[in-house]
Biopython code that builds the backbone (N, CA, C, O; Angstrom):
import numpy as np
from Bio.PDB.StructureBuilder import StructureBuilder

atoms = [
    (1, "UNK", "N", (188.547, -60.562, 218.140)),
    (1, "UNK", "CA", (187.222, -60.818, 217.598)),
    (1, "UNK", "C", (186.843, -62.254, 217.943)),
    (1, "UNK", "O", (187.725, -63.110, 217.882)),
    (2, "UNK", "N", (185.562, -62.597, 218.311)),
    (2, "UNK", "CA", (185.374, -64.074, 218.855)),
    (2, "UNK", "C", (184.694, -64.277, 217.400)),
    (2, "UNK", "O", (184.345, -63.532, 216.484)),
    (3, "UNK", "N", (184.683, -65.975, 217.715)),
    (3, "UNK", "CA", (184.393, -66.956, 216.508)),
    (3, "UNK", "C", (183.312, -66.566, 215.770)),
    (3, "UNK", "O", (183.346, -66.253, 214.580)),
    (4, "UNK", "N", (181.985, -66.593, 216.751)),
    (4, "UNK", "CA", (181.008, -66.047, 215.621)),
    (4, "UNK", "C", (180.794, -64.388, 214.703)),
    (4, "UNK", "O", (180.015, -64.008, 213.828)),
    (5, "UNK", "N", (181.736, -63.853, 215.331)),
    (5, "UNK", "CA", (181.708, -62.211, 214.908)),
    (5, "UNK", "C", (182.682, -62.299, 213.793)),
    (5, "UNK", "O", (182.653, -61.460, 212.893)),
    (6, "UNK", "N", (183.663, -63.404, 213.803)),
    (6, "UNK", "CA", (184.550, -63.463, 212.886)),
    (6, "UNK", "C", (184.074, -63.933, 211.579)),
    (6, "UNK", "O", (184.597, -63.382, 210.610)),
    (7, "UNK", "N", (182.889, -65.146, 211.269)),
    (7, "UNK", "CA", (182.510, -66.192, 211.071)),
    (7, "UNK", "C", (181.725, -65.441, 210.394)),
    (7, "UNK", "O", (181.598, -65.612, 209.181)),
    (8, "UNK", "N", (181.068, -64.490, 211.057)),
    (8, "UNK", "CA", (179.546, -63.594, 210.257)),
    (8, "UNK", "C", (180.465, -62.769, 209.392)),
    (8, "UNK", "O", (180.363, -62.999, 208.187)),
    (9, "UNK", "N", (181.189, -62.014, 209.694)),
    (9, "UNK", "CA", (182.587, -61.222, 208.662)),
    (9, "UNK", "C", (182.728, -61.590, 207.789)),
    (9, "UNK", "O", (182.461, -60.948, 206.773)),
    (10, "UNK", "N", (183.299, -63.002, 207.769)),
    (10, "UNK", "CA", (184.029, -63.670, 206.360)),
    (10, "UNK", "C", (182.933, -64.157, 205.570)),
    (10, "UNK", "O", (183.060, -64.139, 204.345)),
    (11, "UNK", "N", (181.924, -64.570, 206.065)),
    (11, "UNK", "CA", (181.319, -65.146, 205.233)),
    (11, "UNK", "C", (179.809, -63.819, 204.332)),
    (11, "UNK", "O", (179.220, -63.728, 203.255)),
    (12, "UNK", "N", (179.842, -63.304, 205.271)),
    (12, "UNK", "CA", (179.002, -62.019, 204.950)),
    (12, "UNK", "C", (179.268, -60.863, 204.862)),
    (12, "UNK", "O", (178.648, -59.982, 205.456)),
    (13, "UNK", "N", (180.194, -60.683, 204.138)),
    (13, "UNK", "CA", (180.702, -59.337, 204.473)),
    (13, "UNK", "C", (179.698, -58.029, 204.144)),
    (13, "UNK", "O", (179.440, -57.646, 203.003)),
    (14, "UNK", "N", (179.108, -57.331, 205.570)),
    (14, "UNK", "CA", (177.901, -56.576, 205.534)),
    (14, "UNK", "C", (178.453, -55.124, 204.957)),
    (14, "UNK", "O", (177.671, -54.245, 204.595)),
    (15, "UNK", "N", (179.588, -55.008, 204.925)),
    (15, "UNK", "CA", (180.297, -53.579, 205.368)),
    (15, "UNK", "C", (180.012, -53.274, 203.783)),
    (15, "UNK", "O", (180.058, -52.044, 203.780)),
    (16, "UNK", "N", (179.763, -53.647, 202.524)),
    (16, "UNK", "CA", (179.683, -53.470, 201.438)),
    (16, "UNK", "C", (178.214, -53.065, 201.281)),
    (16, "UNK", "O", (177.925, -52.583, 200.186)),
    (17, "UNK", "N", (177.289, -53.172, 202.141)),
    (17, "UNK", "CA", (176.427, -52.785, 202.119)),
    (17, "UNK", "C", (176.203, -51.399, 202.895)),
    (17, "UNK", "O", (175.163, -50.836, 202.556)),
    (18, "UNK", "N", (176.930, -50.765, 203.821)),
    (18, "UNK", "CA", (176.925, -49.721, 204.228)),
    (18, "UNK", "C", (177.730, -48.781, 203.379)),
    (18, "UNK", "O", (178.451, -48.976, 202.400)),
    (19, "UNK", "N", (177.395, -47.712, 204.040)),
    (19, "UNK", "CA", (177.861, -46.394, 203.584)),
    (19, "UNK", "C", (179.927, -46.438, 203.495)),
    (19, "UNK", "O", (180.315, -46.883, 204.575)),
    (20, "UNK", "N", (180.861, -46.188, 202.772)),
    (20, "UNK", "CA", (182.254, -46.252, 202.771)),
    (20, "UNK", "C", (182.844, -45.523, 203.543)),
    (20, "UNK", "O", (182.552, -44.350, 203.312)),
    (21, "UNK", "N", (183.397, -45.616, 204.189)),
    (21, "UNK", "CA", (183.899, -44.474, 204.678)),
    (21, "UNK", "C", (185.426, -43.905, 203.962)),
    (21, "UNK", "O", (186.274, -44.626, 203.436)),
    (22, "UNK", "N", (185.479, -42.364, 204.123)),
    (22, "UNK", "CA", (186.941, -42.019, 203.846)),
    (22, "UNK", "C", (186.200, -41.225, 202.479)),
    (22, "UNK", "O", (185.042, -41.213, 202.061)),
    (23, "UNK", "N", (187.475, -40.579, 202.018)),
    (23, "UNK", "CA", (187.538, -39.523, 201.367)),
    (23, "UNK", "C", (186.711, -40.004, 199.590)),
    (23, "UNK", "O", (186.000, -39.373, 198.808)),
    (24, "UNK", "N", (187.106, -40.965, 199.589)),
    (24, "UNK", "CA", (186.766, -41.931, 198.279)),
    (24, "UNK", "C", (184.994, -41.830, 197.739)),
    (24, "UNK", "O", (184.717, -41.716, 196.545)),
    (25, "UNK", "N", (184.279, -41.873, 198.466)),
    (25, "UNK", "CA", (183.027, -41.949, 198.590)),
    (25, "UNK", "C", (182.220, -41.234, 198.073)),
    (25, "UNK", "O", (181.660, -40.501, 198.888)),
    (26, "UNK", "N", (181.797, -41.079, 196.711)),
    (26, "UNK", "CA", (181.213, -40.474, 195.976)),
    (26, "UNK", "C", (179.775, -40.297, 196.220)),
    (26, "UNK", "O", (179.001, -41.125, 195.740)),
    (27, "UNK", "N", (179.288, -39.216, 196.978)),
    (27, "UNK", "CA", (177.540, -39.316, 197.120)),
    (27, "UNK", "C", (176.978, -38.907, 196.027)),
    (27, "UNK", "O", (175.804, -39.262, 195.928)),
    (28, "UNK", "N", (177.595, -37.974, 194.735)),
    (28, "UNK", "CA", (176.861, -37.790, 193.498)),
    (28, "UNK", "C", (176.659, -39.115, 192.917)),
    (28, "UNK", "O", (175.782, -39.053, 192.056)),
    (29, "UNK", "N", (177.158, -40.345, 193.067)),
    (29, "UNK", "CA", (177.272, -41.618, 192.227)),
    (29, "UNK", "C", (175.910, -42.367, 193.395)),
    (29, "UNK", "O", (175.061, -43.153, 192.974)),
    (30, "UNK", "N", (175.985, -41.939, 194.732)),
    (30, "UNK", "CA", (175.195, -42.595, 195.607)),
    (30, "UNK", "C", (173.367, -42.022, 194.810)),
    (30, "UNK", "O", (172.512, -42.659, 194.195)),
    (31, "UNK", "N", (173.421, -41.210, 195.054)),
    (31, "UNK", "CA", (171.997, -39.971, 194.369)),
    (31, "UNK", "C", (172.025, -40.727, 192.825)),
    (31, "UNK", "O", (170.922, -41.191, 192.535)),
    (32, "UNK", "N", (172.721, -40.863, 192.141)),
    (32, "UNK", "CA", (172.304, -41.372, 190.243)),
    (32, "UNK", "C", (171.654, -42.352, 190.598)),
    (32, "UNK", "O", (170.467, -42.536, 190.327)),
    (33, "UNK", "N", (172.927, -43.661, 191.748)),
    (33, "UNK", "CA", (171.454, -45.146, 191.824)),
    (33, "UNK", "C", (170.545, -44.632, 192.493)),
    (33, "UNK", "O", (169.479, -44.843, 191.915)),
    (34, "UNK", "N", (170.416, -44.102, 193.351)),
    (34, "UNK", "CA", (168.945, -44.018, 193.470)),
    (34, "UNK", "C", (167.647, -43.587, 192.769)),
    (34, "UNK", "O", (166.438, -43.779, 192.903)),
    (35, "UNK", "N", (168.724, -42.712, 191.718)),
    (35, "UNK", "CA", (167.499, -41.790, 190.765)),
    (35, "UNK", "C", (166.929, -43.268, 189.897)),
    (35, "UNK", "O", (165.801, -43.688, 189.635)),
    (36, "UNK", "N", (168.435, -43.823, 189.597)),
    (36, "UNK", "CA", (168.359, -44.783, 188.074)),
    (36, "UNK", "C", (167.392, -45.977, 188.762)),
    (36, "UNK", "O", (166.492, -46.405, 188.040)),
    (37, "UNK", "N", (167.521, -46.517, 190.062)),
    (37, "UNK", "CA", (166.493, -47.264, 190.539)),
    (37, "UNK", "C", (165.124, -47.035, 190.831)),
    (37, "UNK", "O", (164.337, -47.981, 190.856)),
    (38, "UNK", "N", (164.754, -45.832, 191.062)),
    (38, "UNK", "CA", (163.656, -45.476, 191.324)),
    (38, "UNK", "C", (162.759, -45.403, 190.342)),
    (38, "UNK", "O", (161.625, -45.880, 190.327)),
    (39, "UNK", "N", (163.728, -44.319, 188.901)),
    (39, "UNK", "CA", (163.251, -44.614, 187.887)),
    (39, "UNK", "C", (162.797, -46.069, 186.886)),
    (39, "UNK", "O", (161.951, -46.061, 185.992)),
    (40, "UNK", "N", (163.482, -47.056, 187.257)),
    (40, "UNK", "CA", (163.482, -48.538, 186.844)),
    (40, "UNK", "C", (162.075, -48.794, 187.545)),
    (40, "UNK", "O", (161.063, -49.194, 186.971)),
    (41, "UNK", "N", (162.165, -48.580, 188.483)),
    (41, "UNK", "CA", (160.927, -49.215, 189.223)),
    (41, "UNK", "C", (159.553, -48.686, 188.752)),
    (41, "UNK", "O", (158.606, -49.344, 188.320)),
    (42, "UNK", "N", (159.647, -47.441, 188.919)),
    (42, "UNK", "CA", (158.369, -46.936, 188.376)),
    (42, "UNK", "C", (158.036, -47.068, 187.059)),
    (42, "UNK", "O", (156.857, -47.274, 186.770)),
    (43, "UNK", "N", (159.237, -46.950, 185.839)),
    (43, "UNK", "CA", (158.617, -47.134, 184.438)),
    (43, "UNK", "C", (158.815, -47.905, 183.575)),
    (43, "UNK", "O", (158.426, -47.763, 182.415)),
    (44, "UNK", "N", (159.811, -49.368, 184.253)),
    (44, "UNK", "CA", (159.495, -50.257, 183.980)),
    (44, "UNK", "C", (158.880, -51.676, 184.489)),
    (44, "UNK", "O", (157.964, -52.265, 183.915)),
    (45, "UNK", "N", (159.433, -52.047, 185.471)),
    (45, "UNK", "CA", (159.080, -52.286, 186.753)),
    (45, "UNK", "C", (157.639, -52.629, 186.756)),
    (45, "UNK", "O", (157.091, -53.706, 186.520)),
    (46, "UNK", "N", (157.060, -51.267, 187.135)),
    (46, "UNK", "CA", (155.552, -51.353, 187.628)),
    (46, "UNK", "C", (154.494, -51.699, 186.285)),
    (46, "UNK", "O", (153.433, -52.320, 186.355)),
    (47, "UNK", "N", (155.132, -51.091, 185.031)),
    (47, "UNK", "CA", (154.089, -51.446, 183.914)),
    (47, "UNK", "C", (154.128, -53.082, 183.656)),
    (47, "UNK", "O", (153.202, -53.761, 183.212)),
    (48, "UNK", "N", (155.345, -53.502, 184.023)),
    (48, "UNK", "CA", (155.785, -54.623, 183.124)),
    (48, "UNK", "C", (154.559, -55.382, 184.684)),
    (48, "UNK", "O", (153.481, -55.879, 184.354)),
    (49, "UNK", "N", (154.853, -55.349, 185.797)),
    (49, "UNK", "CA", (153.892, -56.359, 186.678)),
    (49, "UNK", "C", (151.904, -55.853, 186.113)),
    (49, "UNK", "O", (150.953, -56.613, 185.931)),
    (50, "UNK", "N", (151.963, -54.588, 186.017)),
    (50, "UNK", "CA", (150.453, -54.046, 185.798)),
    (50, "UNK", "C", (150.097, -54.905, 184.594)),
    (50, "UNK", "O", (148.973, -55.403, 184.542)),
    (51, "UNK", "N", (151.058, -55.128, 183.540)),
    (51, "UNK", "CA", (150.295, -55.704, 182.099)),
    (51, "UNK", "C", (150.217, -57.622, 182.774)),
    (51, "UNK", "O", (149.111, -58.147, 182.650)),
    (52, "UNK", "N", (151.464, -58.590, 183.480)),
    (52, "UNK", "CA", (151.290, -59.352, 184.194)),
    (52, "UNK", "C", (149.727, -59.783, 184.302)),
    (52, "UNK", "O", (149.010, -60.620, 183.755)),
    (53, "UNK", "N", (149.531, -58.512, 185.554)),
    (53, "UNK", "CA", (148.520, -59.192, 185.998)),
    (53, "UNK", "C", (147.201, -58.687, 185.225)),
    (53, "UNK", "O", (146.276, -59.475, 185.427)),
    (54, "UNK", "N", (146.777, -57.410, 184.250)),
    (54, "UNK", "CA", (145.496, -57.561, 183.480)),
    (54, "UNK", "C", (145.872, -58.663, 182.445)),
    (54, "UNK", "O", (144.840, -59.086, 181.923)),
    (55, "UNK", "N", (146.882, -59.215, 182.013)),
    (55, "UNK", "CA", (146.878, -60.431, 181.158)),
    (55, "UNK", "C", (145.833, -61.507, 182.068)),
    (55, "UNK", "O", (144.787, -62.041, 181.697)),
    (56, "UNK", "N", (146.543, -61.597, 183.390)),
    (56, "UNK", "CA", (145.936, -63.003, 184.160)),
    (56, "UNK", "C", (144.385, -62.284, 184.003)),
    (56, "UNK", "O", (143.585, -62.770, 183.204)),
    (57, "UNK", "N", (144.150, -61.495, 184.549)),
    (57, "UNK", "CA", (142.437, -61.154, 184.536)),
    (57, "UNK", "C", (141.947, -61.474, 183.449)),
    (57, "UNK", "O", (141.055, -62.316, 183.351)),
    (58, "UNK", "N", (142.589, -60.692, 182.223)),
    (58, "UNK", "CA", (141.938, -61.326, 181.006)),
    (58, "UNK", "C", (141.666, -63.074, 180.742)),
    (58, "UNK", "O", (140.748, -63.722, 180.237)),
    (59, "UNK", "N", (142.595, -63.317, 181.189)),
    (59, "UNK", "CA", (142.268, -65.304, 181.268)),
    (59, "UNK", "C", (140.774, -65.686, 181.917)),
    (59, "UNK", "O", (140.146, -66.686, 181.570)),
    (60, "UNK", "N", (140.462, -65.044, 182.585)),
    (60, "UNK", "CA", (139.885, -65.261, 184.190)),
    (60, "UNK", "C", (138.483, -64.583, 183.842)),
    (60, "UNK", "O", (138.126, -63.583, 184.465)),
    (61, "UNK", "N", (137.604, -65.207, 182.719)),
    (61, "UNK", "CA", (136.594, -64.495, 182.441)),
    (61, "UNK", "C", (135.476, -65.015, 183.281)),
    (61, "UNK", "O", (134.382, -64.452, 183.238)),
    (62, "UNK", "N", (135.698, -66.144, 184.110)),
    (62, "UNK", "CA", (134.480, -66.952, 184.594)),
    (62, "UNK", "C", (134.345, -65.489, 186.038)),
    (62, "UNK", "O", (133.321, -65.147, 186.629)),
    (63, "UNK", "N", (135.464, -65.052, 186.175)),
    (63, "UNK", "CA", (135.540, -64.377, 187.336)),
    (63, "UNK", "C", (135.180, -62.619, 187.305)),
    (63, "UNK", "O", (135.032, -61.834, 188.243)),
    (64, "UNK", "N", (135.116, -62.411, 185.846)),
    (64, "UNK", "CA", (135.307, -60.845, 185.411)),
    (64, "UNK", "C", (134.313, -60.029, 186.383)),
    (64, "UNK", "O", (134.867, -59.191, 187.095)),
    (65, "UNK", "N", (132.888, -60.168, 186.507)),
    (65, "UNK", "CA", (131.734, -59.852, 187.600)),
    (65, "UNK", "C", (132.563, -59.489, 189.315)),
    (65, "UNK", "O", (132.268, -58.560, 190.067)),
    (66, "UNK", "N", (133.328, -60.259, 189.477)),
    (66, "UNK", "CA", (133.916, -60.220, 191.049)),
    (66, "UNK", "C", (134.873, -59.279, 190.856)),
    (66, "UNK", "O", (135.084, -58.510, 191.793)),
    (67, "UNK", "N", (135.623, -59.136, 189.661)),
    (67, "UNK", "CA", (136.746, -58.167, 188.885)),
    (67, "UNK", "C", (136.258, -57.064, 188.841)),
    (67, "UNK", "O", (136.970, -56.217, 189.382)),
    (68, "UNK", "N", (135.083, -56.596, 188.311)),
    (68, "UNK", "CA", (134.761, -55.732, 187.993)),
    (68, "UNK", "C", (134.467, -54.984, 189.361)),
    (68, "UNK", "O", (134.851, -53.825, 189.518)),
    (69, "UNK", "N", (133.681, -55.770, 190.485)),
    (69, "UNK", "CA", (133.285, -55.145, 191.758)),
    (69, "UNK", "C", (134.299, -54.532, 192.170)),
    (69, "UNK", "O", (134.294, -53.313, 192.338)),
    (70, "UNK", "N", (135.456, -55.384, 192.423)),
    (70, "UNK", "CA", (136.577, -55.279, 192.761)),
    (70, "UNK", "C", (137.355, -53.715, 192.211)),
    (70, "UNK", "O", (137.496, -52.873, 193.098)),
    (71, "UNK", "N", (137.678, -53.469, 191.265)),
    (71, "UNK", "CA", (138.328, -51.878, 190.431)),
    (71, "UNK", "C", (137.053, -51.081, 191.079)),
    (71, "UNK", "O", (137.217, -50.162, 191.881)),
    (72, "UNK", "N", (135.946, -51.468, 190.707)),
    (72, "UNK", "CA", (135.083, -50.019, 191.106)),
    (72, "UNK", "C", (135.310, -49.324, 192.781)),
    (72, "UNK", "O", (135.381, -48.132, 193.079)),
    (73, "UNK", "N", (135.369, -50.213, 193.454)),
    (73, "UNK", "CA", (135.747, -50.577, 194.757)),
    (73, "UNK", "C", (137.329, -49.843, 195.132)),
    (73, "UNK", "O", (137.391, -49.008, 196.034)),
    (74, "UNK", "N", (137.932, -50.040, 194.749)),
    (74, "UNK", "CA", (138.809, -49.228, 194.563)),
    (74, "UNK", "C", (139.553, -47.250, 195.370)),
    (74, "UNK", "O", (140.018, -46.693, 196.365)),
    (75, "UNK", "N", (139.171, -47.083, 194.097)),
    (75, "UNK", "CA", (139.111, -45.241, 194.229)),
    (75, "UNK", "C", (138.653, -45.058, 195.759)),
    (75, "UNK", "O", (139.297, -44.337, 196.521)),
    (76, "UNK", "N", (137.139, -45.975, 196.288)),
    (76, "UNK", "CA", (136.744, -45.592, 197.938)),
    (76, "UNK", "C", (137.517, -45.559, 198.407)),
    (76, "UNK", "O", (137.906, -44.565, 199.020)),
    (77, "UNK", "N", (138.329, -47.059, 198.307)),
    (77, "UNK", "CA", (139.324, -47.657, 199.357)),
    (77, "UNK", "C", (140.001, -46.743, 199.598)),
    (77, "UNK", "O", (140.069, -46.231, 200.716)),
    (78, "UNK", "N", (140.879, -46.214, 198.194)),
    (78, "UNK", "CA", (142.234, -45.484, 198.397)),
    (78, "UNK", "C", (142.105, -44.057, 198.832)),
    (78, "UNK", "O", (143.142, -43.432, 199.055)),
    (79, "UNK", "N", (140.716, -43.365, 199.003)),
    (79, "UNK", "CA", (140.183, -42.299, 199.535)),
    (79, "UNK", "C", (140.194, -42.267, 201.453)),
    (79, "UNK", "O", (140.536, -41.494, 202.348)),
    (80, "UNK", "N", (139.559, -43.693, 201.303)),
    (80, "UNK", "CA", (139.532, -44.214, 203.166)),
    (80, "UNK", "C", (141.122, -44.478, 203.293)),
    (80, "UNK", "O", (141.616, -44.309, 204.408)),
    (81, "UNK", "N", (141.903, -44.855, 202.297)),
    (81, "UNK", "CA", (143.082, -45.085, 203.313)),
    (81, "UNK", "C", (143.917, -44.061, 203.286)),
    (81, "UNK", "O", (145.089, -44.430, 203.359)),
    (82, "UNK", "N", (143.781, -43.019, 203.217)),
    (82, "UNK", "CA", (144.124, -41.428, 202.944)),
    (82, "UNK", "C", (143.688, -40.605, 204.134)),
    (82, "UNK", "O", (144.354, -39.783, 204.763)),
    (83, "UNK", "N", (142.381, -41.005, 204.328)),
    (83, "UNK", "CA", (142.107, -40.396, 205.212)),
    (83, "UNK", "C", (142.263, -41.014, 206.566)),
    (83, "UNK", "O", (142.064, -40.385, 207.605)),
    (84, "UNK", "N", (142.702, -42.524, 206.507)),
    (84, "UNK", "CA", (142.682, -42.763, 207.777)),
    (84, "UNK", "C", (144.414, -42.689, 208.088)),
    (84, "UNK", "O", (144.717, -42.682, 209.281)),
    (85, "UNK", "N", (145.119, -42.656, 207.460)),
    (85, "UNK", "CA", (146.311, -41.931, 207.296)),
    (85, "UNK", "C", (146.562, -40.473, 208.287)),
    (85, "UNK", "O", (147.075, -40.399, 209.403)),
    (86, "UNK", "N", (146.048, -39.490, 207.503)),
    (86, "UNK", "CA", (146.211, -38.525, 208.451)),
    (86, "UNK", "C", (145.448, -38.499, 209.403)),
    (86, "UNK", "O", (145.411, -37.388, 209.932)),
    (87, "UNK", "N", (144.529, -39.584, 210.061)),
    (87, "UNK", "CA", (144.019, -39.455, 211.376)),
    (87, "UNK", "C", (145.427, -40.220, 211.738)),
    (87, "UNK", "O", (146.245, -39.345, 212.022)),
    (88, "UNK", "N", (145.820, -41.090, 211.801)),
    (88, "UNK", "CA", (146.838, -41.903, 212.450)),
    (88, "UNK", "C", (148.168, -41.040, 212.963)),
    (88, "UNK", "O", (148.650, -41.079, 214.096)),
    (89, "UNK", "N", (148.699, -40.143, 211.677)),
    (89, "UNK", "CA", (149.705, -39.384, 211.988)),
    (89, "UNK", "C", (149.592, -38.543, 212.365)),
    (89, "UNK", "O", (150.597, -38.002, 212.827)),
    (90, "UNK", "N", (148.035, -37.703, 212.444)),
    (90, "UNK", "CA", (147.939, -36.892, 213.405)),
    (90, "UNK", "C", (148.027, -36.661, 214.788)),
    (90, "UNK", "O", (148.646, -35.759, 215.353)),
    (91, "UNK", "N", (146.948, -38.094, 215.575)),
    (91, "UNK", "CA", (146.670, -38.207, 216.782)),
    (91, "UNK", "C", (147.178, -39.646, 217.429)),
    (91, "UNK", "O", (146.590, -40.234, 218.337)),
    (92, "UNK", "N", (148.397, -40.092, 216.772)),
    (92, "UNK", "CA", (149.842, -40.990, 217.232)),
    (92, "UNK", "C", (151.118, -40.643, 216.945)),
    (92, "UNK", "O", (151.325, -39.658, 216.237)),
    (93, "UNK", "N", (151.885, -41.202, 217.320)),
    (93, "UNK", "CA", (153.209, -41.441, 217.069)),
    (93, "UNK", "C", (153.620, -42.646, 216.942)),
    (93, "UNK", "O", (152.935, -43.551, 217.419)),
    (94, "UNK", "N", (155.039, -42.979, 216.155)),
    (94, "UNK", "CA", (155.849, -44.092, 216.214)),
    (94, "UNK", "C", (154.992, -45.348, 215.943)),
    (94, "UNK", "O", (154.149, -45.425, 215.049)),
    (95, "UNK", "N", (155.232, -46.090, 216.612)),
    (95, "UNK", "CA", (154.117, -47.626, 216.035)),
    (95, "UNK", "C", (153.074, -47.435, 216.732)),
    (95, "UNK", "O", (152.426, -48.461, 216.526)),
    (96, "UNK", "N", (152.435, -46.741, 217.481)),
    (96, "UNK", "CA", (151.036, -46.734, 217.739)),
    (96, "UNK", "C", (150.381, -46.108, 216.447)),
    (96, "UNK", "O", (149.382, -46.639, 215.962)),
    (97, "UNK", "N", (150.971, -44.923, 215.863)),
    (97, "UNK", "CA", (149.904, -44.790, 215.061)),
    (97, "UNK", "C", (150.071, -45.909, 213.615)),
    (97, "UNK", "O", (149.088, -46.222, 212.943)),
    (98, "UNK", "N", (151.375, -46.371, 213.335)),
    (98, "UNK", "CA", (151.584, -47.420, 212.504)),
    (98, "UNK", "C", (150.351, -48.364, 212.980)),
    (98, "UNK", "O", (149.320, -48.291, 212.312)),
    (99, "UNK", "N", (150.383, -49.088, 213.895)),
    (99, "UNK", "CA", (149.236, -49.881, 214.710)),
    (99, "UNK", "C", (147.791, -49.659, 214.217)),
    (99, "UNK", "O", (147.003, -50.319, 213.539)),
    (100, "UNK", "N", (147.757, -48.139, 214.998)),
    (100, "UNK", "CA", (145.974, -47.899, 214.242)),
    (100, "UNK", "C", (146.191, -47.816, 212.954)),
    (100, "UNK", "O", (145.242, -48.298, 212.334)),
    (101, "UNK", "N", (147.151, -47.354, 212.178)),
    (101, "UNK", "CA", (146.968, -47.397, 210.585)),
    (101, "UNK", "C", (146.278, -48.346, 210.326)),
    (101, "UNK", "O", (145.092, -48.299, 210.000)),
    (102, "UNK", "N", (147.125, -49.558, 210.477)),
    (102, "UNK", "CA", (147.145, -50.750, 210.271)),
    (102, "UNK", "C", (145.354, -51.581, 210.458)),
    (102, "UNK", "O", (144.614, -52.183, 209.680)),
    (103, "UNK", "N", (145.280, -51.207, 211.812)),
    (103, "UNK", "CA", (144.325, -52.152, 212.135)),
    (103, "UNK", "C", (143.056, -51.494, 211.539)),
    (103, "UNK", "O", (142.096, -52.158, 211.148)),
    (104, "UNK", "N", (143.128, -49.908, 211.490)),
    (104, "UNK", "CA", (141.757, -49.220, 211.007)),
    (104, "UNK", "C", (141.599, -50.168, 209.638)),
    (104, "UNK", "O", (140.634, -50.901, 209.421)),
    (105, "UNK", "N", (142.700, -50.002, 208.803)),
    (105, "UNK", "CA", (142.402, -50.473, 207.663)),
    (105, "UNK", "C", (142.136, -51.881, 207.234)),
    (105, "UNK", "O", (141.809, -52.126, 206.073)),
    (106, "UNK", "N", (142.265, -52.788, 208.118)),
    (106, "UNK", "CA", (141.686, -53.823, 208.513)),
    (106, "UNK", "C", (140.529, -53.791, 208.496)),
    (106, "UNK", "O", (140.019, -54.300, 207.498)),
    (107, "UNK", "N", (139.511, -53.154, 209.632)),
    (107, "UNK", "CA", (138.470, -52.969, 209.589)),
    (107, "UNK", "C", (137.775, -52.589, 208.758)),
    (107, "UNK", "O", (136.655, -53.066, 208.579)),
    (108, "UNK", "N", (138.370, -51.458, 207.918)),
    (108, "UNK", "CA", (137.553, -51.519, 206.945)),
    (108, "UNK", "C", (137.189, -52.364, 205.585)),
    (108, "UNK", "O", (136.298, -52.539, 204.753)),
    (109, "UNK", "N", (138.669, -52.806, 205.999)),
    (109, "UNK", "CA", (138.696, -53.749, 204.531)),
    (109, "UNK", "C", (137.466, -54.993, 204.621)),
    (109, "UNK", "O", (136.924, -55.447, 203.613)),
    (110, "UNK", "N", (137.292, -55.237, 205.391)),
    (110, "UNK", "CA", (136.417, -56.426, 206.205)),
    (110, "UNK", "C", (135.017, -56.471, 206.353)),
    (110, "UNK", "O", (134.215, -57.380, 206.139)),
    (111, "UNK", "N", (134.802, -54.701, 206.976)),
    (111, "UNK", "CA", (133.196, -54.593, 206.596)),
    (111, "UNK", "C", (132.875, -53.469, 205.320)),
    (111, "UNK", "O", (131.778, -53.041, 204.963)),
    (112, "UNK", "N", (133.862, -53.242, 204.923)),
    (112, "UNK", "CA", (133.471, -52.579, 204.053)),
    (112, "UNK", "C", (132.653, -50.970, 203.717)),
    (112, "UNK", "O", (133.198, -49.955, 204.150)),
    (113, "UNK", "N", (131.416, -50.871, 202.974)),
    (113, "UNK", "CA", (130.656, -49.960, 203.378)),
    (113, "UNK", "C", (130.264, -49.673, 204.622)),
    (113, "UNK", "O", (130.118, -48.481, 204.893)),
    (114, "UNK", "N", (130.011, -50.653, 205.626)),
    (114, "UNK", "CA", (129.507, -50.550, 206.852)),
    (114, "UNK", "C", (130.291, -50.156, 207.943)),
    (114, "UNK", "O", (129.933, -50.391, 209.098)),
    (115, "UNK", "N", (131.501, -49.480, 207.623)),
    (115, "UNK", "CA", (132.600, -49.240, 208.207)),
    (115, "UNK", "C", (132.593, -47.789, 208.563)),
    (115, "UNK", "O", (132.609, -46.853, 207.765)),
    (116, "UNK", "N", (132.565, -47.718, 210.027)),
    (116, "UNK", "CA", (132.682, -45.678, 210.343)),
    (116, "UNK", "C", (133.617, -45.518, 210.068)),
    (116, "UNK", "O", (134.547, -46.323, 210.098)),
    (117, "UNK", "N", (133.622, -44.292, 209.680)),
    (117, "UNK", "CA", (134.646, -42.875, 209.317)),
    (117, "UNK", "C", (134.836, -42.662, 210.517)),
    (117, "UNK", "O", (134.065, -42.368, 211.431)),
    (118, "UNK", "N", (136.529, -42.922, 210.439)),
    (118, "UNK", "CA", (137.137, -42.570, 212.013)),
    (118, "UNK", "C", (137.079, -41.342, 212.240)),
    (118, "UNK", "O", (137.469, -40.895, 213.319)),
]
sb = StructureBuilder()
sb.init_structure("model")
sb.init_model(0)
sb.init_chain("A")
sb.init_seg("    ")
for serial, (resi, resn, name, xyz) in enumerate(atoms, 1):
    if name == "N":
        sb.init_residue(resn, " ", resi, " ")
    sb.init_atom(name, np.array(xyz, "f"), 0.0, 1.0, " ", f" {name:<3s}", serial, name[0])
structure = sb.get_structure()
């Protein structure tokens, strides 16, 4: 093994982060963290940042008018980025359609209403 392959080893040992190998390797214990993390994330996790940040809004009354545009605004968005979704994965692959995902939704984010329906 040369110096730096050795060097990245000892000091990082990555192999604890992969999968174990050998008979030992419990995938029912692999499947619980994922359940028990997923679940963390979604029901506590996400409420505990959602209350976060309507606390900060609530502070932020000089701004509530731009707030308010902002939520109504919303529901469109997440309708356009749905639909520009399955245009992407329909008529790309691999990072091109990642790409147009990407950039459609750019565009729209930018002009907004004035934005064609791909």
């Amino acid at each position: 093994m040369d110096g730096m392959a050795y060097w990245i080893d000892t000091c990082c040992p990555f192999d604890i982060l992969l999968l174990p190998e050998g008979s030992s390797f419990n995938l029912v214990a692999l499947l619980i963290r994922v359940i028990i993390l997923t679940l963390t994330l979604t029901f506590a996790i996400g409420p505990l940042i959602k209350m976060l940040i309507l606390k900060y809004l609530a502070k932020n009354k000089h701004n509530q008018a731009a707030i308010n545009q902002v939520l109504l605004r919303l529901p469109h968005f997440k309708n356009k980025l749905i639909q520009h979704y399955y245009i992407a994965r329909n008529n790309f692959r691999g990072i091109r359609a990642i790409k147009f995902f990407i950039l459609g939704m750019l565009v729209f984010s930018l002009k907004g209403e004035d934005a064609a329906t791909p």
